[in-house]
C-alpha positions in Angstrom: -204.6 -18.0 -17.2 -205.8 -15.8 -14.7 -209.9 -16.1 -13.2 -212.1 -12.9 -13.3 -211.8 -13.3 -9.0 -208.1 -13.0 -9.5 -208.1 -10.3 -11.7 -210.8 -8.2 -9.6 -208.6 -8.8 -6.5 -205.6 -7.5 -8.7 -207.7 -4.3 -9.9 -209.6 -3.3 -6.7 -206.4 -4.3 -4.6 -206.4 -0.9 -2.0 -202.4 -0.7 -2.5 -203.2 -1.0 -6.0 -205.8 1.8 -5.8 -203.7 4.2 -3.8 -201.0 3.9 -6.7 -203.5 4.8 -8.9 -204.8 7.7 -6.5 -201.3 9.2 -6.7 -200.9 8.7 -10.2 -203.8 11.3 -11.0 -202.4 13.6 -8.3 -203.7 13.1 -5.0 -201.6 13.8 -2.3 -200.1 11.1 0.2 -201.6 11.1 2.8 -205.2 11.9 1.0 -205.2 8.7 -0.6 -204.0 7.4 2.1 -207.1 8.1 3.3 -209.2 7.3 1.0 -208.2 3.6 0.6 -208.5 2.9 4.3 -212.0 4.1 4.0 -212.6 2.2 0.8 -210.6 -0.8 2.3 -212.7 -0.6 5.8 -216.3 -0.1 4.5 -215.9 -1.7 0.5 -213.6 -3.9 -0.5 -213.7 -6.3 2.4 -217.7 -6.9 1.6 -216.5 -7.0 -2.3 -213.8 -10.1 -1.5 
């Protein structure tokens, strides 16, 4: 059984998110991007 810290560093993962970001359509190097701001500035104070 998986923990809810485990599952939220699954989710909010910023590979996981740019795989999302390029399911709905974004380009490459746009969520590209994108995740290395949200890695930089979010996810490190999140985890």
């Amino acid at each position: 059984m998986t923990t809810f810290r485990e599952y939220c560093q699954h989710r909010f993962n910023p590979l996981h998110v740019f795989c999302r970001l390029r399911r709905l359509g974004l380009p490459r190097a746009a969520a590209r991007n994108v995740c290395w701001v949200y890695e930089r500035g979010l996810y490190r104070l999140l985890l």
